[in-house]
N, C-alpha and C positions, 0 to 999 in steps of 0.2 A: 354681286354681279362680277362675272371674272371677265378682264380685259386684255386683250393682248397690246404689249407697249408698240411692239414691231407694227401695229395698226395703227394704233393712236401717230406713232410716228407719219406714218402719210398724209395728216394734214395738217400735223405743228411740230416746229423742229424742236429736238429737245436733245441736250448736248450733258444731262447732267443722268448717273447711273440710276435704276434703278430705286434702290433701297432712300435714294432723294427724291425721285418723283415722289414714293409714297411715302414719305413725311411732308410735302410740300400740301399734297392731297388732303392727308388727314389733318394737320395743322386749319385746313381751310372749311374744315368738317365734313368731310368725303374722306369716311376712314376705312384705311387699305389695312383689313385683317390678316393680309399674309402674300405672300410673294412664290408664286410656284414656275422655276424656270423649267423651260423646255430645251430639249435638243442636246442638255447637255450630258457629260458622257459617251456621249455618240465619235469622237474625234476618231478612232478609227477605223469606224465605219467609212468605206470610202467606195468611188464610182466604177463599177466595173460592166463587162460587155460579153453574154455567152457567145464564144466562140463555135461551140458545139455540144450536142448533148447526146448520151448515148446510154442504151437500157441500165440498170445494177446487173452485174449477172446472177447474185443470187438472192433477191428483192423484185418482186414486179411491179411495187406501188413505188419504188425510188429511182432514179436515174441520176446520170453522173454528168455534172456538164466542166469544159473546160472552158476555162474565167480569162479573161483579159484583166490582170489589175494593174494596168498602167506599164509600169517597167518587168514585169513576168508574168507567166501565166501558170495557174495552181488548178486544181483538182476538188471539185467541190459537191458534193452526195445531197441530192435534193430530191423532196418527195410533193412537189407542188405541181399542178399540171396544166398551167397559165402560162408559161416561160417558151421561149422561141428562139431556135438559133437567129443571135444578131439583135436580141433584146439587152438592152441595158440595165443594167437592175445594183443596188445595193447589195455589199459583201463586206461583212464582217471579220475582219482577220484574227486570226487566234488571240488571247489578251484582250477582247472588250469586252466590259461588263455591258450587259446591256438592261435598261430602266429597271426591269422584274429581276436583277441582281444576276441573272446567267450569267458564266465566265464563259463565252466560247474559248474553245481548244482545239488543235490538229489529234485529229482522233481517226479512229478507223470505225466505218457503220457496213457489218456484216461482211468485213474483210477487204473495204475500200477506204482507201486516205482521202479524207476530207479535207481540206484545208481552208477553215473557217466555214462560213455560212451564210446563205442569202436571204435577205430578211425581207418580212411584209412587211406591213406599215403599224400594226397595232405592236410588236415586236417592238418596235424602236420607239413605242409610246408618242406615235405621231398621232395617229387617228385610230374608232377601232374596228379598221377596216381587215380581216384574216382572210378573204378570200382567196386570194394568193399572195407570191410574192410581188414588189412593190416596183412597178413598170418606169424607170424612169426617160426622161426625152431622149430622143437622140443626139444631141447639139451637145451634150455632156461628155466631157473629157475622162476615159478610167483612170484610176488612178488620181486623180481630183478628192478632196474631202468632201460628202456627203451635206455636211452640216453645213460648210463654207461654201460650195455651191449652189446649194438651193436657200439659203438663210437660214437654216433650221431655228438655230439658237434664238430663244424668245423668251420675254420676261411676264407671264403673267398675274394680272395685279386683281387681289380679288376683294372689290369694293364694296362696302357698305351703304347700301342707298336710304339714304331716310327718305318716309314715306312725303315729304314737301318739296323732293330734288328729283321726280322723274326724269326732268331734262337730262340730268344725266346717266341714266340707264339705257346710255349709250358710248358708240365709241366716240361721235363725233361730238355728245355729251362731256366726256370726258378730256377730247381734246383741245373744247373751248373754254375747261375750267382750268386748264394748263396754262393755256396762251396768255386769261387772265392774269392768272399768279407769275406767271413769268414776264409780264410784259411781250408778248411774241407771236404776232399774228398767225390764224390759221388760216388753210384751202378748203373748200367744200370737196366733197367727193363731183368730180365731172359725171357730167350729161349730155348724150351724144345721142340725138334719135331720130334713126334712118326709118322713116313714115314711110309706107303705103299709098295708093292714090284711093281705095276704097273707106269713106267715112267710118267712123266707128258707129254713128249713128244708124248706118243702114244696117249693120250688124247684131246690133245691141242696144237696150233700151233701160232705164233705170227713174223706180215711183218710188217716191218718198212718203211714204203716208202719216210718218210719226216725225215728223221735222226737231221734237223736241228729245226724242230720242236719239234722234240720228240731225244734227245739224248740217253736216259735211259729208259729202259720199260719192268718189270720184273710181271711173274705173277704165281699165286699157283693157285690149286685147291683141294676141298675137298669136296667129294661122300656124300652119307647116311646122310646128315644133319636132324635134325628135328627144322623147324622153329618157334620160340614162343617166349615169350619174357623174356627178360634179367633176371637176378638175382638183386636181390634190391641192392647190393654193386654197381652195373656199372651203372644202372637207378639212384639211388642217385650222384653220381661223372658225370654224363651228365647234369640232372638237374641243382644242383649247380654253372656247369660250362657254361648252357645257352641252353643245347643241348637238344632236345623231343625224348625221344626214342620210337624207331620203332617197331626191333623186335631183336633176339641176333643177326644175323649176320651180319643188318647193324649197331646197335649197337657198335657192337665191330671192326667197320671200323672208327666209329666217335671215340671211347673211343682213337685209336690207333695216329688217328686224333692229338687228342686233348697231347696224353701223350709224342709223339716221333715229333707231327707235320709236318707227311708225312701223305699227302691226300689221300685217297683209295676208289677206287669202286668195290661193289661187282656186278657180274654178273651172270643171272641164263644161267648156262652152258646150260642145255637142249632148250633152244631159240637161241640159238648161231647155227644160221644157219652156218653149214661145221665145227664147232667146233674149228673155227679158230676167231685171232684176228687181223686187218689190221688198222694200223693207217695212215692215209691219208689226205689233205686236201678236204675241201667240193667243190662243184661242183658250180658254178653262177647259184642262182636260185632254189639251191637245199633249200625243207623245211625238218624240224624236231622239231618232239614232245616231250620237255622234259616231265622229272619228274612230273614237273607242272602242268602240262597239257598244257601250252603255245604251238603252235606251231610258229617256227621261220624261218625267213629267212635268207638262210645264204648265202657267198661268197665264193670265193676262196682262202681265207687267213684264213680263219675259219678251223683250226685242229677238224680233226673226227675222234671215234672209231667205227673202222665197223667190223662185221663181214664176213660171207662171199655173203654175197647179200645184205644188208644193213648196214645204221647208226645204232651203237646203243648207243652213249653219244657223247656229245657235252665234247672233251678231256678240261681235268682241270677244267670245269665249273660244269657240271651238267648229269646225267645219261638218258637214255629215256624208256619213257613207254613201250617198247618192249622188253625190258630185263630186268625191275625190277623183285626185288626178293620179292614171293609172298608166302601165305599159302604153296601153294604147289611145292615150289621149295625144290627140296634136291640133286640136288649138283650146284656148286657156285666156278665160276671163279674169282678170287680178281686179281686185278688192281695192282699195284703200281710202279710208274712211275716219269718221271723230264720232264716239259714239260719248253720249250722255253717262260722265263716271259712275254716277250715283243708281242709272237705271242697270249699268253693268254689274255695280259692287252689289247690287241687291238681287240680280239674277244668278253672281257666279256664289254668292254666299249660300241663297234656296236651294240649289243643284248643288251646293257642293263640288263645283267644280273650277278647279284656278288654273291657268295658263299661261304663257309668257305674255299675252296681247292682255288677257283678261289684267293681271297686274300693271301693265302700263295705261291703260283704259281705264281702271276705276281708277289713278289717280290725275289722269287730264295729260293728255299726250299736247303737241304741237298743235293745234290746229292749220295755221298757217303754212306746214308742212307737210300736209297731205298729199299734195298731188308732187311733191319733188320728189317724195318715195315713189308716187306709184312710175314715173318717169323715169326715175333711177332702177327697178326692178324688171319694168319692161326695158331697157336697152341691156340688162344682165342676160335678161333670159334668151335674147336676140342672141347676143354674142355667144351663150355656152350650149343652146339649145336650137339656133337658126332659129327658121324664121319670119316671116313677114309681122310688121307694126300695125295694125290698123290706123287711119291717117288721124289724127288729136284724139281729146279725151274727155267721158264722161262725168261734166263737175258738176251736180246738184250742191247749190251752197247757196238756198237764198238768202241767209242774214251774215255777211260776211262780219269777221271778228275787226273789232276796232279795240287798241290800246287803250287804257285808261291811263290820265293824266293823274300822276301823282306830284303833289309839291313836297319840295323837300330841304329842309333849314337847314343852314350852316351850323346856325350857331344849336339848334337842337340837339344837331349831329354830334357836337363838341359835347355837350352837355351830358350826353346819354356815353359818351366812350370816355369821358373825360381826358381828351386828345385838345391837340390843335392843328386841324387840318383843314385846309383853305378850299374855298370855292375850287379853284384850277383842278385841285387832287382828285376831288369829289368827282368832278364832271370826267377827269381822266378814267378813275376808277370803273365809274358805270356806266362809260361809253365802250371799254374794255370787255365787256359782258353782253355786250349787242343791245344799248338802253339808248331811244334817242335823248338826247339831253340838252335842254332848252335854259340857258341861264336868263333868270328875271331880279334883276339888280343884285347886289352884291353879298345880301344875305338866304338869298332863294333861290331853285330851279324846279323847272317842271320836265318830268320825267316820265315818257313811256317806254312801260317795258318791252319786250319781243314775245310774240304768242308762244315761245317755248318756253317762257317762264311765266306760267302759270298761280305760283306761289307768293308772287310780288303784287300786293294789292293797296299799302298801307307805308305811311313813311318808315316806318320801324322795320319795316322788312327790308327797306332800301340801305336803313342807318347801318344792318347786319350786315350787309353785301359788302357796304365801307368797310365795316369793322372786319370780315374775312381777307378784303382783299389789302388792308396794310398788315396785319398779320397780329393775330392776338396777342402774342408775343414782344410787339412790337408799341404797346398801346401802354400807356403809365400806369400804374399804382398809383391809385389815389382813391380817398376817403370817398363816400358819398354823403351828403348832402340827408342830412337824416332829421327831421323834426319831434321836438319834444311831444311825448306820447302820457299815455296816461297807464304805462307801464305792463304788467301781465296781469291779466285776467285773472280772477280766483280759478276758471275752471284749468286754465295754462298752470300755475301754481301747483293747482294738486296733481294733476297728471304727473307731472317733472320730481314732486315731492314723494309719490307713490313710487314709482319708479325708480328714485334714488333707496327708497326704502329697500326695495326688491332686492336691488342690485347690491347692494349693502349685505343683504342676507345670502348670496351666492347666487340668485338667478340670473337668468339671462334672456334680456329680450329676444322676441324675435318677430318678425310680420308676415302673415300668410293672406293669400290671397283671400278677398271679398268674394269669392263666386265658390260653392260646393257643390257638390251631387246629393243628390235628392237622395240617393241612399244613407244620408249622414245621419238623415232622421228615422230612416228604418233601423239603422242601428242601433241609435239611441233607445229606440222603443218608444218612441210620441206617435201618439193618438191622433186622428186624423183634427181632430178639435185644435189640439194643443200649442202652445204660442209657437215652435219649433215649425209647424205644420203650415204657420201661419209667412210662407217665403213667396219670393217674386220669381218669375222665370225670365229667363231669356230669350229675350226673341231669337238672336245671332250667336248662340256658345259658340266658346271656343272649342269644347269638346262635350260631351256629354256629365262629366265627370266637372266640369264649371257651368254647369247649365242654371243655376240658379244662387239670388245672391243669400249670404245667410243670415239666419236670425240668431246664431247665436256664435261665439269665438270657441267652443269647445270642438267642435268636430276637424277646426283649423287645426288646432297646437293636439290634438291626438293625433293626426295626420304628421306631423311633427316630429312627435317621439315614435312613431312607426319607421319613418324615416332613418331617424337617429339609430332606431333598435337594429334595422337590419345594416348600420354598420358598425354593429358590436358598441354603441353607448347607450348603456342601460340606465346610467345614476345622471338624472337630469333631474335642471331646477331650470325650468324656463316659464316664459309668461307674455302675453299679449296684451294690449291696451288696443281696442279699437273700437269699430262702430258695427253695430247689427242692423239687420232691415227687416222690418217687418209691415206687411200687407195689410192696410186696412180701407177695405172696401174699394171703391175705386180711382182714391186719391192717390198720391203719391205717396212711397213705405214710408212710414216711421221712423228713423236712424234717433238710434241708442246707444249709447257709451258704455263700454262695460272692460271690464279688467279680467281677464283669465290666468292664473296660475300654475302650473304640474309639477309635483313631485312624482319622482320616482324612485327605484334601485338603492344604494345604499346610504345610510343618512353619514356612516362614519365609515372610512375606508379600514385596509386590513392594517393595521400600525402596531408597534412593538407597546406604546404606550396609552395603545385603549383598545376596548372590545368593538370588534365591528356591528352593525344591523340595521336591518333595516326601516325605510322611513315606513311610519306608521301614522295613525289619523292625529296625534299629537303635534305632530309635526307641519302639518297644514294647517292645523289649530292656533299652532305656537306662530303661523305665520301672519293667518288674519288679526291674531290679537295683537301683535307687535304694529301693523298699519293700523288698526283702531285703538291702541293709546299712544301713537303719535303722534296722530291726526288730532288728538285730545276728544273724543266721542265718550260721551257720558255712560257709565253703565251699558255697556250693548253685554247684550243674552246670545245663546246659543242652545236651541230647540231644535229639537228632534221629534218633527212630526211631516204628514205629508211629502214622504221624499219625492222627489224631483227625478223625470228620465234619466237613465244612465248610473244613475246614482245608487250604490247600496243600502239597503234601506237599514243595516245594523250598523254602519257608521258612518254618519250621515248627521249633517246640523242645519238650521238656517239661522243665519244670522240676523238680530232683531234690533232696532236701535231705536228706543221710543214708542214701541211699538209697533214700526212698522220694518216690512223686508227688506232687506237692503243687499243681501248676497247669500248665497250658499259653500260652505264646505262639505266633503266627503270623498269616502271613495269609491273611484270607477269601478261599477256591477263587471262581475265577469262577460256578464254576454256582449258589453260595450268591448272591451279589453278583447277577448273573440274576433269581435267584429272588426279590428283596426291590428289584428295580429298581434297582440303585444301580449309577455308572459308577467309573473310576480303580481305586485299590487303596484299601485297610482293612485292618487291622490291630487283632490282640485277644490282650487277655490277660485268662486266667480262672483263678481262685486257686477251689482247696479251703479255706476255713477250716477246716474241721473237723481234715483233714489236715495244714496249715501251722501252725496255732498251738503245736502243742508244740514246734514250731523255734526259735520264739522265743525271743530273748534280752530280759530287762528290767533286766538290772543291767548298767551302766554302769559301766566300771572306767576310771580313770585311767591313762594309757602314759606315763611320763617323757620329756623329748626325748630324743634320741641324746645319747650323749657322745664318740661315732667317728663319723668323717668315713666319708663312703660311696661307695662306686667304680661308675659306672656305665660300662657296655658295650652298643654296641648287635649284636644278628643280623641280616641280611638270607638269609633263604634261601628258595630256590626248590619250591616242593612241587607234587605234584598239585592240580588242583581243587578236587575232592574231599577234601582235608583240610581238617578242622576247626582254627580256630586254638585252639580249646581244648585238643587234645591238645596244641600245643606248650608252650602255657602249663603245662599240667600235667607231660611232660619235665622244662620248667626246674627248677620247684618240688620236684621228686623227686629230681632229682640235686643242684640247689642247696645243699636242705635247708635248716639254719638261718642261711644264707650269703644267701638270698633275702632282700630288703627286700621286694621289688614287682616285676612283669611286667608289661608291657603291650603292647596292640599299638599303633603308633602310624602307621603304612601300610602297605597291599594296593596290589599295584600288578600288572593284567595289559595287555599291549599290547604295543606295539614292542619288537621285543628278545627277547621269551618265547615260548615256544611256547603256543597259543592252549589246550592241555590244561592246562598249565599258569598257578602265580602266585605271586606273591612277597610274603612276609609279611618284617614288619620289627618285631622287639620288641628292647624297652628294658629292659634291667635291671640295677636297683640294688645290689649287694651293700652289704651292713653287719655287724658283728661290736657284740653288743653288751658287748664286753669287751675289746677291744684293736682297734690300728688294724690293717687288712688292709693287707698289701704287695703289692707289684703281683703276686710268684712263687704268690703263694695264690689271687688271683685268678684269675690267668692260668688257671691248674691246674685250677681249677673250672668255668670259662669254656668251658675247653677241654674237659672231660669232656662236659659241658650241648650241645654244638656236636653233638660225635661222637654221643649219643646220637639228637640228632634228627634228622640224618644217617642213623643205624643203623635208625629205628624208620619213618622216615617217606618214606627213600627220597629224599630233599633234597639238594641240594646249596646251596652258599654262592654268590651272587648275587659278579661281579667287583669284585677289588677288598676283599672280605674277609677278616680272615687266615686 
């Protein structure tokens, strides 16, 4: 929300600069994003007076007018056609830069000296009002500063509102949370209302039908209006603060907006068919044409203001083109009203449609301040627009709001800031805040809040108010109060323990959002069956693209390295740890833990002392296997059957542990890679936690060194393609038995020499005995069994040269 200080200043005095107010602000958690001053620049720009004005003689859309600027008069070529001999107007002298970086100069425009220039209003980055130049009072002295005479110069402060602080999505919001922090009482904005002798009741009439929709619904009117637009004081403080002005009387429904932040609609009475107002919910099926021009469709939970044979605003949201207020309206029904947050947040999220009232409406405006706005907006509209009042005002409110009593403990209060601040402070503090505060002996007081603060329901909300208003900074270091536990959880453990493993090996976490689009699984390629398929929707997305939560972390961390790719990082190692959702029936999803990995781009960079290249399915292999014997998991396998969406089905594993599934590695199918824009190859490994964790080993057992010397032998044998070096490895270890030390493969070699169906695997193995030395006959013997069998099973033969 952007505020003007120079406002806030008119109801609490504040004697410290800028750039202090908004650390005082933000310190108190109302934090000022940034600081955008006005006016400045402008110095000399200053006040001058046409003297006279007369044609260009060789230009017909420009004329020449002679300037009054205080101590001379200059020569100045203007093409605007609003200006009147004896108008006073702004003049910019040679030498000012002005906001959009212009240097004016004494120049000549088709053979005439200009000297300087007279400027609109949008020009001077006031308002962005161009239609001409910018008319100022008569009462103004030429030659005067511009900025110094009208106050130009203004500091605006643009606030962060969290969604528990509406109160202050205002200025007089903002000038009560000053007053606070400063110790410094504020003024309300004055109210002055010269009434009419004709009731507003005979005029006007207002049905509540939906009392729980609409609690509060008060309304004015005022006759003989003339509609035009604002005075530059309220167009300047709308601008500023983000808002286009209309005309005065919607105008000064935004200004009232903005100052009290109570939402208000004006209504042109004469279109109010039966001169009455009915608030109601909408019909199934019924449409309506805002403001917009939009027409929508609405439901039966959708609150309407109707009058008496139609809609005419879609209530808390938006007004309709059948009751705007036009040239020729002159008198005008205003609004103001407390609508039901919850029935608003769910009409403006359906429609799709948010507004300045609608976001102060769905999180719980004033109630108690309903009718001071609407008070406050009719004596505006009097003053800028004339006028007659109609005499009081229409307040349907039959369950008026009453504060709740909240108690609230001293010594609590200490306990939870780990402070020491006394009864007196306390009650100083939240009396500061507009809290009545009732002390009840020396350790307790009962406290009600003010219906603009809405967000205080619970002592802890009140302990936070203390804790803002001494200043967090201001509050001690100290320990808390921590009771012996029964330490981390095995599932806490492995996460922390996996993740350190990751990050160990170069990756890098990262966490993406729970909610993907539906097309994540088209791209994958799942089936409408398939567990992927198997998501929840969102009633409320945020976009289309987060409409549903996912079932699995791979569509996240692609999204990821898409991201990464299009800003030139291609060699990434990152990975996810989180939770999946999946839909079963019509309980609530299923959340699952699962681990996601990605390799990409190169596994070694370009360096003087090694060959670069890139990562390959090894290398996602090299990584699942390094977390499954750290973890100490017995034997786990890596099978290549059944591939999985997205996945390439030639290189591609699941990994098994005991039997059962526990994760997958492989690499990303081109059509996935496609689908998420990304070039090269990738590679992924996705672990089941929920599945792998009982594989786990946590005890740690000591192996004595060998005390026998070990014989190693190597195979070189020729097999199909097609074979896995896994079977061979497992061969060895079957026949070996407990003669196995280790296997491994240590070259693949296809090319020259082989038949092209063919390749040749080369493992190493260690024999050991761990109770006497092996002789070569025992070896041999076992060596040779080990040989013949993978010969017998695999169809191999022994590479030349082997015995």
């Amino acid at each position: 929300m952007k505020v003007s200080l120079n406002w806030i200043k008119q109801f609490v005095h504040i004697d410290q600069p800028p750039s202090r107010v908004a650390e005082i602000l933000t310190m108190a958690g109302l934090e000022v994003e940034g600081i955008e001053y006005k006016g400045r620049g402008l110095s000399d720009v200053i006040v001058s007076q046409i003297l006279d004005i007369v044609p260009h003689p060789r230009a017909d859309r420009l004329s020449i007018c002679q300037v009054s600027a205080g101590s001379k008069e200059v020569s100045v070529v203007c093409g605007a056609t609003n200006i009147e001999k004896g108008h006073v107007v702004p003049l910019a002298l040679p030498g000012t830069r002005l906001p959009d970086g212009t240097l004016i100069k004494e120049t000549r425009i088709r053979g005439e000296l200009s000297y300087g220039m007279l400027l609109a209003e949008d020009e001077m980055g006031l308002t962005d009002d161009h239609s001409g130049i910018m008319i100022l009072s008569d009462d103004l002295i030429p030659g005067q500063s511009l900025v110094d005479t009208m106050d130009l110069e203004d500091s605006v402060l643009d606030v962060a509102i969290t969604p528990n602080r509406i109160d202050c999505a205002s200025v007089i919001g903002i000038a009560r949370e000053i007053g606070a922090l400063t110790n410094t009482p504020i003024t309300m904005p004055e109210i002055h209302l010269e009434q009419g002798h004709t009731p507003i009741e005979n005029l006007a009439s207002v049905a509540v039908l939906d009392a729980h929709g609409c609690p509060r619904y008060t309304a004015g009117l005022v006759d003989q209006v003339k509609i035009g637009p604002s005075p530059f004081w309220m167009r300047y403080r709308l601008h500023v603060s983000g808002i286009r002005a209309i005309n005065n009387v919607v105008d000064v429904t935004n200004y009232v907006l903005l100052e009290l932040g109570q939402p208000l609609h004006a209504f042109d009475y004469q279109r109010l068919a039966g001169r009455k107002i009915v608030v109601q919910k909408a019909r199934i099926g019924q449409t309506f044409t805002t403001l917009d021009g939009q027409s929508r469709d609405l439901d039966d939970q959708t609150l309407m203001i109707c009058d008496g044979e139609r809609a005419v605003a879609l209530a808390g949201i938006m007004g309709g083109l059948n009751s705007e207020i036009t040239q020729s309206s002159d008198t005008v029904l205003i609004e103001s009203a407390y609508f039901d947050p919850i029935t608003i947040r769910r009409s403006s999220k359906r429609l799709g449609l948010s507004t300045e009232a609608s976001y102060r409406f769905e999180r719980g405006i004033d109630i108690g301040g309903v009718d001071r706005a609407l008070k406050r907006s009719l004596m505006l509209i009097a003053e800028l627009a004339g006028g007659n009042i109609a005499k009081g005002i229409i307040d349907c409110y039959p369950e008026p709001w009453s504060a709740p009593s909240i108690t609230v403990r001293v010594q609590r209060t200490n306990e939870i800031l780990g402070a020491k601040i006394s009864i007196e402070e306390i009650v100083q503090y939240l009396s500061s805040l507009g809290m009545a505060v009732r002390e009840d002996g020396s350790n307790r007081m009962e406290v009600k809040p003010p219906s603009f603060r809405v967000d205080l329901t619970r002592e802890i909300d009140l302990i936070e108010e203390v804790a803002r208003l001494v200043g967090y900074d201001a509050i001690p270091v100290t320990l808390p109060a921590i009771r012996p536990g029964q330490g981390d959880t095995d599932a806490i453990t492995l996460r922390d323990r996996i993740k350190t493993l990751l990050v160990g090996m170069g990756y890098v976490e990262l966490i993406t959002y729970s909610f993907v689009s539906p097309k994540s699984t088209e791209i994958l390629g799942a089936d409408d069956r398939s567990v992927p398929r198997s998501f929840v929707k969102l009633l409320n997305p945020l976009s289309v693209d987060q409409s549903i939560m996912r079932t699995s972390l791979i569509p996240g961390i692609l999204s990821s390295a898409r991201l990464n790719a299009l800003r030139g990082q291609n060699d990434l190692r990152i990975f996810e740890w989180g939770k999946t959702y999946l839909q079963e029936g019509e309980e609530l999803p299923h959340e699952k833990e699962f681990l996601a990995a990605f390799l990409s781009g190169m596994a070694s960079s370009h360096q003087w002392h090694q060959v670069p290249r890139e990562v390959d399915f090894f290398d996602i292999k090299g990584t699942a296997e390094h977390i499954l014997e750290e973890l100490g998991v017995k034997e786990p396998a890596f099978v290549r059957d059944k591939p999985k969406e997205g996945f390439d089905p030639h290189e591609y594993a699941r990994i098994i542990c005991s039997g059962s599934e526990v994760g997958i590695i492989g690499r990303v199918s081109k059509e996935v890679m496609a689908g998420y824009e990304l070039e090269g190859k990738a590679y992924l490994l996705e672990l089941d936690i929920e599945a792998f964790s009982p594989h786990v080993s946590w005890v740690r057992r000591f192996r004595p060194l060998a005390k026998y010397p070990s014989v190693r032998r190597d195979i070189s044998i020729i097999v199909h393609r097609s074979t896995e070096a896994a079977i061979l490895i497992g061969i060895v270890r079957e026949m070996g038995k407990d003669l196995i030390e280790s296997a491994t493969i240590f070259d693949v070699y296809q090319g020259k020499g082989i038949d092209s169906k063919e390749k040749a695997i080369a493992i190493r193995i260690h024999y050991r005995s761990k109770d006497r030395t092996l002789t070569d006959d025992e070896v041999n013997k076992v060596h040779e069994e080990v040989v013949s069998e993978i010969r017998r099973r695999t169809g191999g033969r022994l590479r030349e040269g082997q015995p």
